[in-house]
VEXNUTOR-92973 format. One record per residue (C-alpha): residue in one letter; x, y, z; chain. Coordinates in nm, 3 decimals, always signed. Example, Ala and Ser with C-alpha at 12.3 -4.5 7.8 and 13.67 -1.06 7.14 Angstrom:
<sites>
<site kolmi="A" X="+1.230" Y="-0.450" Z="+0.780" torfi="A"/>
<site kolmi="S" X="+1.367" Y="-0.106" Z="+0.714" torfi="A"/>
</sites>
This chain:
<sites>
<site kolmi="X" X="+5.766" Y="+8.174" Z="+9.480" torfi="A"/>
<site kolmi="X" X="+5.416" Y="+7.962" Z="+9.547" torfi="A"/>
<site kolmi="X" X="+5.224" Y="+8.019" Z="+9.173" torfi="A"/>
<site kolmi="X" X="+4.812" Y="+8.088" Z="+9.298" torfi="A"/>
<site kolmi="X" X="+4.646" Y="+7.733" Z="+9.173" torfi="A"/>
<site kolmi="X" X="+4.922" Y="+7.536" Z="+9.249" torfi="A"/>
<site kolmi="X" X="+4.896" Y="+7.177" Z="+9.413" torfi="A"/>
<site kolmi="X" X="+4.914" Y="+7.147" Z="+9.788" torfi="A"/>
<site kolmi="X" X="+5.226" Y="+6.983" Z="+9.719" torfi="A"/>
<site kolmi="X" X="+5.380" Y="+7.275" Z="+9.506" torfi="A"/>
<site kolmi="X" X="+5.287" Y="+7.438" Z="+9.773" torfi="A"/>
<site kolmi="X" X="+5.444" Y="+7.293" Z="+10.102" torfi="A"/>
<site kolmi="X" X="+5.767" Y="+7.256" Z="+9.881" torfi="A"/>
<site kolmi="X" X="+5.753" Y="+7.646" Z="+9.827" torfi="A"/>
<site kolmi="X" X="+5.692" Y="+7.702" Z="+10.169" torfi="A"/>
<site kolmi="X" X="+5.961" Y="+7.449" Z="+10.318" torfi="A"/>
<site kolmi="X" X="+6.209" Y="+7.601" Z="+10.005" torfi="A"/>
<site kolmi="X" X="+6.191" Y="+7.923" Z="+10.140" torfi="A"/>
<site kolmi="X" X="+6.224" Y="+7.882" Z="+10.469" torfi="A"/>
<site kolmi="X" X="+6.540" Y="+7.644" Z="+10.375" torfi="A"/>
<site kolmi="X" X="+6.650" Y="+7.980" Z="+10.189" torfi="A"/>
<site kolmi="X" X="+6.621" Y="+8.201" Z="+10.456" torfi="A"/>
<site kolmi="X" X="+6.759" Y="+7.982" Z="+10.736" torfi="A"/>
<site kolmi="X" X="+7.065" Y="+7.973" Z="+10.525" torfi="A"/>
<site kolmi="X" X="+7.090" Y="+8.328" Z="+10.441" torfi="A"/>
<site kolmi="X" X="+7.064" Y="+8.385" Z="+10.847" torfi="A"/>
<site kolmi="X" X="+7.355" Y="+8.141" Z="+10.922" torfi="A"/>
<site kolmi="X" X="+7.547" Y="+8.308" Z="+10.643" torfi="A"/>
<site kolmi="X" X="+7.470" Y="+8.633" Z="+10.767" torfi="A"/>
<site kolmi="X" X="+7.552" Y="+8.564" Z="+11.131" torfi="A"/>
<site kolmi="X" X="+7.874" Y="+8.298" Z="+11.098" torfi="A"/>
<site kolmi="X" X="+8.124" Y="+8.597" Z="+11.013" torfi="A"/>
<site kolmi="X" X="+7.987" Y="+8.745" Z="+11.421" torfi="A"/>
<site kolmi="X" X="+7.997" Y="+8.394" Z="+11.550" torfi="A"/>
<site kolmi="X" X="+8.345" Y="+8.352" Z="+11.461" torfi="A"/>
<site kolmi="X" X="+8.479" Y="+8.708" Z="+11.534" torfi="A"/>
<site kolmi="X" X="+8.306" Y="+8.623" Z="+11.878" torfi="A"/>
<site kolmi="X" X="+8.466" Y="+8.320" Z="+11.896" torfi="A"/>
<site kolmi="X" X="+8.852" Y="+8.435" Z="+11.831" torfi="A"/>
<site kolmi="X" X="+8.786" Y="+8.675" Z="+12.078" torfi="A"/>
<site kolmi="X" X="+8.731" Y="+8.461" Z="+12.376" torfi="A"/>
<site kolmi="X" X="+8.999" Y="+8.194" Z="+12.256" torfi="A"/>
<site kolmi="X" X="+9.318" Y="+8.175" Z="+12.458" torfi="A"/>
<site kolmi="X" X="+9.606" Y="+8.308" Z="+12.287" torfi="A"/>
<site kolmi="X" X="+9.779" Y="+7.974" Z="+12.335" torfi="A"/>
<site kolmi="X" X="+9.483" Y="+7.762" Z="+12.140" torfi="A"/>
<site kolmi="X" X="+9.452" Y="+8.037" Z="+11.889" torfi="A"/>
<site kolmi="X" X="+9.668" Y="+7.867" Z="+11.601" torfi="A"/>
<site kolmi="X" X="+9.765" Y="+7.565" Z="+11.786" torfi="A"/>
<site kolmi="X" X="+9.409" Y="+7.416" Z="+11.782" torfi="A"/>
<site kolmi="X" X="+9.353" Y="+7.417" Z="+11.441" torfi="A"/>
<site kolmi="X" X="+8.978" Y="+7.511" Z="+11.283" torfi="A"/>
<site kolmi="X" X="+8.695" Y="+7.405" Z="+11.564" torfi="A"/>
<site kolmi="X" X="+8.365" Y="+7.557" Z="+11.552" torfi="A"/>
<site kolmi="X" X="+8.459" Y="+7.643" Z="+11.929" torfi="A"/>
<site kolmi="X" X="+8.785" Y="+7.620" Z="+12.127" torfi="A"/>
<site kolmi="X" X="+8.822" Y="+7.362" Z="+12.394" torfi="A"/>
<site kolmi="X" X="+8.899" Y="+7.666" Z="+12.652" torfi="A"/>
<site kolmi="X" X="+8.745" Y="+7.999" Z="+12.655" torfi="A"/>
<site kolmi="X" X="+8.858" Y="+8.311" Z="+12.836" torfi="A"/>
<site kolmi="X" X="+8.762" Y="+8.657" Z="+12.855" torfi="A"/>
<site kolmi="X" X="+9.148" Y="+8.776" Z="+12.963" torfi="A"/>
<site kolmi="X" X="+9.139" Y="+8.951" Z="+12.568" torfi="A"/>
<site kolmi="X" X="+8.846" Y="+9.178" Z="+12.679" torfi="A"/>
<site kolmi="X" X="+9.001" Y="+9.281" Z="+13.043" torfi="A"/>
<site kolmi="X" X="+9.326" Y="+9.364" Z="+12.832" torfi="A"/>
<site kolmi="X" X="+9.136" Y="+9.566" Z="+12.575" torfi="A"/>
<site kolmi="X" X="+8.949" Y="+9.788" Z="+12.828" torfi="A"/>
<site kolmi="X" X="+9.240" Y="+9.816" Z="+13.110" torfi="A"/>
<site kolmi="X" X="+9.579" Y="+9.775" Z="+12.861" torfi="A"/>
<site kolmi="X" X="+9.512" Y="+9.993" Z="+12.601" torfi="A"/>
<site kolmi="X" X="+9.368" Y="+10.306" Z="+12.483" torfi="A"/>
<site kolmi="X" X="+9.021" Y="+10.198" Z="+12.344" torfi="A"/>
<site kolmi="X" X="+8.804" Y="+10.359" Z="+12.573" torfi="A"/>
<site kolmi="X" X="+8.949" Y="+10.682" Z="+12.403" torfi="A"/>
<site kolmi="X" X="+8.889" Y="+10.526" Z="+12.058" torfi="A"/>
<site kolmi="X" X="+8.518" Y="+10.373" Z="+12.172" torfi="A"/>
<site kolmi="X" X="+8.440" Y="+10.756" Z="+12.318" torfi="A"/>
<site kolmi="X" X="+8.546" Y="+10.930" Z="+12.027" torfi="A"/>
<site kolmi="X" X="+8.291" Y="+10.727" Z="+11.814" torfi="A"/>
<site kolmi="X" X="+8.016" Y="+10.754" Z="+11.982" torfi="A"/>
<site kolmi="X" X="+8.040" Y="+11.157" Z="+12.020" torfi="A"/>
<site kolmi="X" X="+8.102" Y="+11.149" Z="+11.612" torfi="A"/>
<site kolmi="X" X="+7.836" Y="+10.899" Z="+11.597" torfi="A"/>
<site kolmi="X" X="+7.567" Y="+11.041" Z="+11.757" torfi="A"/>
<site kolmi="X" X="+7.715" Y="+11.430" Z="+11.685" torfi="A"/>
<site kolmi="X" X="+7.668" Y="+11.295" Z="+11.299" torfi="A"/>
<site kolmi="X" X="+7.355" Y="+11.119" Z="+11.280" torfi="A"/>
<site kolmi="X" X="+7.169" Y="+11.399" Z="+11.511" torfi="A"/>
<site kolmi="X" X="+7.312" Y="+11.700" Z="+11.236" torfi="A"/>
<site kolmi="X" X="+7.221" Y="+11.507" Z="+10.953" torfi="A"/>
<site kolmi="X" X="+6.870" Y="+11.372" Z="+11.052" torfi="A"/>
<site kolmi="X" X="+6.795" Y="+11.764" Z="+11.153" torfi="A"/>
<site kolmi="X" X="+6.935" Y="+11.861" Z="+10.841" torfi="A"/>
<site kolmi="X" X="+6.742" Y="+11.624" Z="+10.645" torfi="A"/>
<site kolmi="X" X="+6.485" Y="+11.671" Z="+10.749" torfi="A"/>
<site kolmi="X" X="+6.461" Y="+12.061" Z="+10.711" torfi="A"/>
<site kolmi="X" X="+6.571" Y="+12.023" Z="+10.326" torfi="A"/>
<site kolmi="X" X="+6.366" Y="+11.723" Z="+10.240" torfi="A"/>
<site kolmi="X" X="+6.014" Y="+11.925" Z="+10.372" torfi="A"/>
<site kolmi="X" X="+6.137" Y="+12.218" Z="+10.137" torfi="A"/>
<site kolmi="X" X="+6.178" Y="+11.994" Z="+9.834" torfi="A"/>
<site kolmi="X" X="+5.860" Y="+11.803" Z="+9.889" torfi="A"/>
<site kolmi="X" X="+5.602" Y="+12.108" Z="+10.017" torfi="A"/>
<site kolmi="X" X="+5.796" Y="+12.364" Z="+9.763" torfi="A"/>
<site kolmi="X" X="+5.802" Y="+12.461" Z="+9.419" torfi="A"/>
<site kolmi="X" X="+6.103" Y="+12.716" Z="+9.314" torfi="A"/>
<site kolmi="X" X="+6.287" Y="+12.774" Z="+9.013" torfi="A"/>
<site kolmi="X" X="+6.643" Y="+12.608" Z="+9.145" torfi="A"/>
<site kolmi="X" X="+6.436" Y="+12.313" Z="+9.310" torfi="A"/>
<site kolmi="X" X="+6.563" Y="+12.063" Z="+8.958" torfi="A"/>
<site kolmi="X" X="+6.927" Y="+12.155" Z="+8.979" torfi="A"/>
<site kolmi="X" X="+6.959" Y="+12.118" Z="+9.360" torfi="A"/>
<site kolmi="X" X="+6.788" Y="+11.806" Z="+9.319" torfi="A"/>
<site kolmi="X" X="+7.110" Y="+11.715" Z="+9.021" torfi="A"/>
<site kolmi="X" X="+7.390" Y="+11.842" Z="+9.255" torfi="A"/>
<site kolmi="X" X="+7.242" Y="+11.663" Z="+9.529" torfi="A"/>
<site kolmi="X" X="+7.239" Y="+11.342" Z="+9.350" torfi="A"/>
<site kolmi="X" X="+7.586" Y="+11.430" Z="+9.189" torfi="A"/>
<site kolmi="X" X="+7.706" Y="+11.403" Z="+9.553" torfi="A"/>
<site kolmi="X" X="+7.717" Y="+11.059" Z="+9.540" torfi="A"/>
<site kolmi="X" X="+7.882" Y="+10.926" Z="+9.246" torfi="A"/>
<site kolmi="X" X="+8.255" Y="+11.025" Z="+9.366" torfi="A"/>
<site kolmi="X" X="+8.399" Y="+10.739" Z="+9.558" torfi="A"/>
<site kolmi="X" X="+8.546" Y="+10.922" Z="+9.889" torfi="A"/>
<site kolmi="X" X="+8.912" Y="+10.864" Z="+9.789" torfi="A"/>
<site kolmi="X" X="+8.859" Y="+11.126" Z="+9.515" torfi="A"/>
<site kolmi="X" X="+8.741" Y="+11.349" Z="+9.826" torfi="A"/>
<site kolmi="X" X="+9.016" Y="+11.280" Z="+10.036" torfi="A"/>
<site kolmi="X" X="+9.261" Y="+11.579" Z="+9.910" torfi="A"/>
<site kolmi="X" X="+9.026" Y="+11.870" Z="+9.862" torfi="A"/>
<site kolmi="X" X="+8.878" Y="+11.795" Z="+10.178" torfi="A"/>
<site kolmi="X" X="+9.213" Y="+11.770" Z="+10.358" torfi="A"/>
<site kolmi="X" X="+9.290" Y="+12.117" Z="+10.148" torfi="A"/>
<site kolmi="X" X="+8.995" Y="+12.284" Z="+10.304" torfi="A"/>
<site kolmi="X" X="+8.965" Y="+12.184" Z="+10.641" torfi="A"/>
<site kolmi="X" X="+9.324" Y="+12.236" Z="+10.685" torfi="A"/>
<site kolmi="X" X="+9.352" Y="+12.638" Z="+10.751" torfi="A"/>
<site kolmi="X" X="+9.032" Y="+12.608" Z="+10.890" torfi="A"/>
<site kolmi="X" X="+9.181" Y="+12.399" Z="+11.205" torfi="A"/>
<site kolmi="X" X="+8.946" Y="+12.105" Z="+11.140" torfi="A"/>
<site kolmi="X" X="+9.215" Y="+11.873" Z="+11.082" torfi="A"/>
<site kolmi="X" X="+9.255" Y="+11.645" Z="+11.352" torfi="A"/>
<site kolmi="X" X="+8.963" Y="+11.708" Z="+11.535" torfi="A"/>
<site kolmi="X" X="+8.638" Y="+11.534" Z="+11.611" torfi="A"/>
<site kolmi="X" X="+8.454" Y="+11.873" Z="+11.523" torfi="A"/>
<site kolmi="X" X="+8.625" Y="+11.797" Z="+11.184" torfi="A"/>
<site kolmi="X" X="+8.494" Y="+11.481" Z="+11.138" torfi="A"/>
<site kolmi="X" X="+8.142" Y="+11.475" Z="+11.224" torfi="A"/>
<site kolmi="X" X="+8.133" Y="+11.807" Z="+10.947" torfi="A"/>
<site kolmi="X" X="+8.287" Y="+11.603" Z="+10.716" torfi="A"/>
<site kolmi="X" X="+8.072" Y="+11.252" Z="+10.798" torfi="A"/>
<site kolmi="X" X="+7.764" Y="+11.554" Z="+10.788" torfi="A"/>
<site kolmi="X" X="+7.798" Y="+11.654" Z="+10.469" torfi="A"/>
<site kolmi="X" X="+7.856" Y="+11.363" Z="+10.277" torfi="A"/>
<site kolmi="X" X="+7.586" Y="+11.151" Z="+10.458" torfi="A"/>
<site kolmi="X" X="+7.300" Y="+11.502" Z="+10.401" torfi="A"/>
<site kolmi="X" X="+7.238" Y="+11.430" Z="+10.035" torfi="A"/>
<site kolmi="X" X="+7.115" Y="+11.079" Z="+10.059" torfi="A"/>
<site kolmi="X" X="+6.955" Y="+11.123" Z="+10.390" torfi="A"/>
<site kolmi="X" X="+6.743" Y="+11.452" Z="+10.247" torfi="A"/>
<site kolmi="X" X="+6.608" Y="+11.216" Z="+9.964" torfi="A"/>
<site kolmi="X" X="+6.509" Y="+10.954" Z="+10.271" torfi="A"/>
<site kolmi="X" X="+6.344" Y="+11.242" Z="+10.394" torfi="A"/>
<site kolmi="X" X="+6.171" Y="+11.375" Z="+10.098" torfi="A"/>
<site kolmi="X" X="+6.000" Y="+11.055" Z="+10.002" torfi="A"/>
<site kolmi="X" X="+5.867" Y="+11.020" Z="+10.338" torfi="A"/>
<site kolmi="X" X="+5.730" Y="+11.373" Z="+10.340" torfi="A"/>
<site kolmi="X" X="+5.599" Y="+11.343" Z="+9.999" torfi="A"/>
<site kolmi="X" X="+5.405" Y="+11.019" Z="+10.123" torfi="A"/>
<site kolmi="X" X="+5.235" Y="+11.265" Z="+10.403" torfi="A"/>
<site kolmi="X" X="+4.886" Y="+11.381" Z="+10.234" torfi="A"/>
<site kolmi="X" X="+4.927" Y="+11.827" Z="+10.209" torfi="A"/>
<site kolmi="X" X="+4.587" Y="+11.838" Z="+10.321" torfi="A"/>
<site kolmi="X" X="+4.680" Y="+11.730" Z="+10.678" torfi="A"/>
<site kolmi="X" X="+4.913" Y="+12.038" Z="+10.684" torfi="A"/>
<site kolmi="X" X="+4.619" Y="+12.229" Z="+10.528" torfi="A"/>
<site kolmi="X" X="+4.373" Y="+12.159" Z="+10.744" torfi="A"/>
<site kolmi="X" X="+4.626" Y="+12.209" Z="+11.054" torfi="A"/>
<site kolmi="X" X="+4.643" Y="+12.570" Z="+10.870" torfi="A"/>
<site kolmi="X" X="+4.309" Y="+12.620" Z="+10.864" torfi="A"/>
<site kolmi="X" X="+4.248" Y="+12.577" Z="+11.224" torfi="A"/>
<site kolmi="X" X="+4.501" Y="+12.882" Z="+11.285" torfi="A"/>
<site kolmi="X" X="+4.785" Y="+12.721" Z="+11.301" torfi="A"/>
<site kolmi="X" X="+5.110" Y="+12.823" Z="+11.109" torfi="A"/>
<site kolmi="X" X="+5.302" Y="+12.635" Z="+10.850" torfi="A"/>
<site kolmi="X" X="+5.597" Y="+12.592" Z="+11.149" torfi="A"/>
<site kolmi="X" X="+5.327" Y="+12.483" Z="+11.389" torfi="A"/>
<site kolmi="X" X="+5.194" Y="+12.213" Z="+11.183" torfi="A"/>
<site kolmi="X" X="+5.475" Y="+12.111" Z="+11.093" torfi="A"/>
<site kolmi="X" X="+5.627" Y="+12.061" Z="+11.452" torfi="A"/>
<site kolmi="X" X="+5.266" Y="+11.947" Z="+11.567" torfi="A"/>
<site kolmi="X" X="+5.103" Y="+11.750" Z="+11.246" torfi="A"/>
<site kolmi="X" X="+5.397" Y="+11.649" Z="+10.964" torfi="A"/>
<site kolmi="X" X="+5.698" Y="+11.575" Z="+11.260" torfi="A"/>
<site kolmi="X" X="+5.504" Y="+11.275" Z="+11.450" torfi="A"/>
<site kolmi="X" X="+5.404" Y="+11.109" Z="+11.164" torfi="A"/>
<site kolmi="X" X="+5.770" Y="+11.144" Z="+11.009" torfi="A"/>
<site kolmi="X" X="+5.912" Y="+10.951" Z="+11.321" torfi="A"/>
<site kolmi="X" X="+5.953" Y="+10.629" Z="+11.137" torfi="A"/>
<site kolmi="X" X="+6.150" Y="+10.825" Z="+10.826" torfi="A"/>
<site kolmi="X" X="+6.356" Y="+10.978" Z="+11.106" torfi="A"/>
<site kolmi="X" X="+6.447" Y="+10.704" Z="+11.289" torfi="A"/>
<site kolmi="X" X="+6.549" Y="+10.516" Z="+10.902" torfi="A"/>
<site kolmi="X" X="+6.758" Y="+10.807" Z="+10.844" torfi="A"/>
<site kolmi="X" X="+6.897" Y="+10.767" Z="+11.200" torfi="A"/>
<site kolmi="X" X="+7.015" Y="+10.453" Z="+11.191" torfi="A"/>
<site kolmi="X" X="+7.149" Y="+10.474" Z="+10.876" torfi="A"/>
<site kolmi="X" X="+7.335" Y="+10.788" Z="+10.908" torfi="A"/>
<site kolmi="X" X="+7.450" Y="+10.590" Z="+11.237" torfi="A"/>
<site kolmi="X" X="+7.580" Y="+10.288" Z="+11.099" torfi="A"/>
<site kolmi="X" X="+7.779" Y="+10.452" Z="+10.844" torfi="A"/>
<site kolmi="X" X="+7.957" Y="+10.731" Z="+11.067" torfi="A"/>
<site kolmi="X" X="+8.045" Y="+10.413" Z="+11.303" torfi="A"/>
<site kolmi="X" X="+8.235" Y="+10.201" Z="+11.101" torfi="A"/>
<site kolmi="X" X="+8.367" Y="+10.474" Z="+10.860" torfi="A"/>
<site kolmi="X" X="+8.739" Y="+10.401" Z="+10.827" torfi="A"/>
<site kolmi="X" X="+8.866" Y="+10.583" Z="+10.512" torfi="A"/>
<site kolmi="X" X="+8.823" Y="+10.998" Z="+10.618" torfi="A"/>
<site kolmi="X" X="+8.860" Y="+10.920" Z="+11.033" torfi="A"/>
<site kolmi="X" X="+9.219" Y="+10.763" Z="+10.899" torfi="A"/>
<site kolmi="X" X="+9.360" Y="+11.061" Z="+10.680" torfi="A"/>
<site kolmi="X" X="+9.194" Y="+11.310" Z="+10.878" torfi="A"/>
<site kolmi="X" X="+9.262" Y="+11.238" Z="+11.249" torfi="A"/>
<site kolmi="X" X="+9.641" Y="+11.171" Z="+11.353" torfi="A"/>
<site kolmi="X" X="+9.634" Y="+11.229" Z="+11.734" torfi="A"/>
<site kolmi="X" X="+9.619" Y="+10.888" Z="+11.850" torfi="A"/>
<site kolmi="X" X="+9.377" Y="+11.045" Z="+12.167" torfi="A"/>
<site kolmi="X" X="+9.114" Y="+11.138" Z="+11.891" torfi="A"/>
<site kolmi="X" X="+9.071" Y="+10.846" Z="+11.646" torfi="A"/>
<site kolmi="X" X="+8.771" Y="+10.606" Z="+11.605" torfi="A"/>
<site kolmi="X" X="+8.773" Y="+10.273" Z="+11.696" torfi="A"/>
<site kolmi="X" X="+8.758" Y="+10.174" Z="+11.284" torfi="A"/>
<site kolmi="X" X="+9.109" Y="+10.384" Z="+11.354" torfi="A"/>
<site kolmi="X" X="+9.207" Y="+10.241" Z="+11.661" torfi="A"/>
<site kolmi="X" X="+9.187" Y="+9.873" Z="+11.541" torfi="A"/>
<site kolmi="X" X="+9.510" Y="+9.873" Z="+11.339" torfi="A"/>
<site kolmi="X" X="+9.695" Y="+9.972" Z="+11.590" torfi="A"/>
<site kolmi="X" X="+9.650" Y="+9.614" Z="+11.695" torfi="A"/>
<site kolmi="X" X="+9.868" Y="+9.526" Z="+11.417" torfi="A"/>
<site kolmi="X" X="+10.216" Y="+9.586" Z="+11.424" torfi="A"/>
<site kolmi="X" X="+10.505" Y="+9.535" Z="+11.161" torfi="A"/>
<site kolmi="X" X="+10.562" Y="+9.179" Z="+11.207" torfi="A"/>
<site kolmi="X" X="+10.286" Y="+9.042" Z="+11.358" torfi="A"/>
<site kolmi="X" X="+9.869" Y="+9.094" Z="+11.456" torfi="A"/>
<site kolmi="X" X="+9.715" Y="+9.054" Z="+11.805" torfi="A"/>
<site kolmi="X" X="+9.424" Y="+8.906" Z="+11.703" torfi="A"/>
<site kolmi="X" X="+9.233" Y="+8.769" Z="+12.043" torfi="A"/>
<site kolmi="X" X="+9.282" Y="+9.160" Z="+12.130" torfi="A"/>
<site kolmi="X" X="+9.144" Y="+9.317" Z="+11.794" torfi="A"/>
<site kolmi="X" X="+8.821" Y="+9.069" Z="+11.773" torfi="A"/>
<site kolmi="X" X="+8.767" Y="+9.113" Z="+12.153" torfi="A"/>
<site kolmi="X" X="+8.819" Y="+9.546" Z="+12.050" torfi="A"/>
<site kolmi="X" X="+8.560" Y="+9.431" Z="+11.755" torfi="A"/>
<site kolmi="X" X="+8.276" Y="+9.246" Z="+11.983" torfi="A"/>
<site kolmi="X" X="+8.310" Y="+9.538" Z="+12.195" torfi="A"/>
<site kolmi="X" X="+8.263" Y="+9.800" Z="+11.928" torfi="A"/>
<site kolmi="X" X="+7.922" Y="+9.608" Z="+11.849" torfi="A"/>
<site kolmi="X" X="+7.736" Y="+9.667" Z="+12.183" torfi="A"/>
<site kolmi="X" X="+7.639" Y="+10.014" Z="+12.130" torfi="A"/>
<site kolmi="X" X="+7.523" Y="+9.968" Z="+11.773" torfi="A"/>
<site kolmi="X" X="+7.305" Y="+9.674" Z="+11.896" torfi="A"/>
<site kolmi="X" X="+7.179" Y="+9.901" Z="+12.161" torfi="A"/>
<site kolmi="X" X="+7.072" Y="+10.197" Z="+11.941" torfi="A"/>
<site kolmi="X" X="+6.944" Y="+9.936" Z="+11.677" torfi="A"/>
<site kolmi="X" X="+6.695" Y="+9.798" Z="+11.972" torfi="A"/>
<site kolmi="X" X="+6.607" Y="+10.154" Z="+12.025" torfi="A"/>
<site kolmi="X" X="+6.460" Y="+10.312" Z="+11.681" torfi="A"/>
<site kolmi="X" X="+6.364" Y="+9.942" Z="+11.597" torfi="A"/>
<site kolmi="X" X="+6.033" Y="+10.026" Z="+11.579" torfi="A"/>
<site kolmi="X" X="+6.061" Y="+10.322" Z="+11.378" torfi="A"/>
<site kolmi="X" X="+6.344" Y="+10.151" Z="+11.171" torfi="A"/>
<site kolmi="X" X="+6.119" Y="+9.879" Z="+11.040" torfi="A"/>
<site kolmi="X" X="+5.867" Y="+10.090" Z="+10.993" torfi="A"/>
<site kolmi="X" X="+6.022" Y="+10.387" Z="+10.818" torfi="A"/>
<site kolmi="X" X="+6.190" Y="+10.099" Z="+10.530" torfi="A"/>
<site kolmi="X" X="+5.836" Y="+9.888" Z="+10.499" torfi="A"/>
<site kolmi="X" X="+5.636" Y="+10.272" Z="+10.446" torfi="A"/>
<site kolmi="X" X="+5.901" Y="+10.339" Z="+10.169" torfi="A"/>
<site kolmi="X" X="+6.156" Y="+10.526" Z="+10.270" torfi="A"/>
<site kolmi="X" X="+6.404" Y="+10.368" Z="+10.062" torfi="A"/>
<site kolmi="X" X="+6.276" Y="+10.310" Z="+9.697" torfi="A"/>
<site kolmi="X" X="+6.414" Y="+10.148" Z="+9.414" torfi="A"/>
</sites>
């Protein structure tokens, strides 16, 4: 931190200490990709008989073709994009719907549904694991994608409506008021007036609804057992077997897996950045 008043010195030190700071935090950050990218293209034969190099003196892309032709993770890759997407559309809609009726209205429940929602999250999801299982089994939701993206829904919906809430609470009511006035009705300005400028809030609640269906490991495991149906967080471990791990094949899987993240990420960029630097996530 550069202190106002301090010497030119203080200063340049700050400036060059911070940037030191964050250059390191960025190769921190990005080694862990680097070297799942680099497994992935090393040749099974170099892969413990090279020892630790920053890169392997051949590289090969045979993992990749054997990942996509070999086995079955274009079923696993499919199914998590369709519970992806299927989850972060349902709960963005969602959240959005409940967090304009807890910022625009007043009604006598509005504290404890505000409590429950919060309550929500304080059970770690292995606590969930059996009730849910309980419930969804005579229902016929076991086992199915359907399943999952209801369960990934409603456990993702409580944080997202609070995403939501703060954003529409940062929207002045006399936009909506004046949109009112000029004969339109409370749904019109809010598809035509409150909805554009909530874009950035969406697209936050998007990604991170996105993120956290895609990599969710813990209910896609215990809750999908048809090996056509599970998730690629799923479908890695069947890379491991009993006495040994394919690993060129899992990290090659893993690099994989990353594209369409990256892709969606470039996307709602825009809106991302904006919707966390307006506030939609506060301390």
């Amino acid at each position: 931190m550069v202190v106002a008043g301090a010497s030119p010195f203080a200063r340049r030190f700050g400036t060059v200490f911070h940037r030191l700071a964050l250059a390191l935090y960025v190769l921190a950050a990005l080694f862990p990709l680097y070297w799942l990218i680099k497994i992935a293209v090393t040749p099974t034969d170099l892969l413990f008989g090279e020892g630790i190099r920053l890169w392997p003196s051949r590289a090969t892309l045979d993992n990749f073709g054997e990942v996509l032709g070999a086995t079955d993770f274009p079923w696993y890759f499919a199914n998590s994009v369709i519970v992806s997407f299927g989850t972060a559309i349902g709960v963005t809609l969602a959240a959005s719907l409940s967090g304009y009726a807890l910022s625009r209205f007043t009604f006598r429940a509005k504290a404890p549904v505000l409590f429950f929602l919060l309550l929500t999250q304080i059970f770690p999801l292995v606590m969930l694991i059996a009730p849910i299982y309980r419930l969804m089994t005579p229902l016929g939701l076991v086992d199915s994608l359907t399943g999952l993206i209801l369960v990934y829904t409603a456990y993702n919906a409580p944080f997202a409506t609070f995403l939501m809430q703060s954003f529409f609470e940062g929207i002045p009511k006399e936009l909506e008021e004046a949109a009112m006035i000029d004969g339109c009705t409370r749904f019109q300005s809010l598809r035509r007036v409150i909805l554009p400028l909530t874009l950035p809030g969406m697209g936050a609640t998007l990604g991170f609804v996105f993120t956290a269906a895609w990599s969710e490991l813990l209910f896609a495991l215990m809750l999908i057992s048809s090996e056509t149906k599970m998730t690629f967080p799923v479908g890695l471990l069947t890379f491991v077997s009993k006495f040994s791990v394919d690993w060129g094949q899992m990290t090659a899987a893993a690099v994989l897996a990353l594209i369409p993240a990256c892709l969606f990420f470039a996307l709602i960029q825009r809106y991302l950045v904006q919707g966390l630097t307006a506030g939609a996530v506060k301390g």
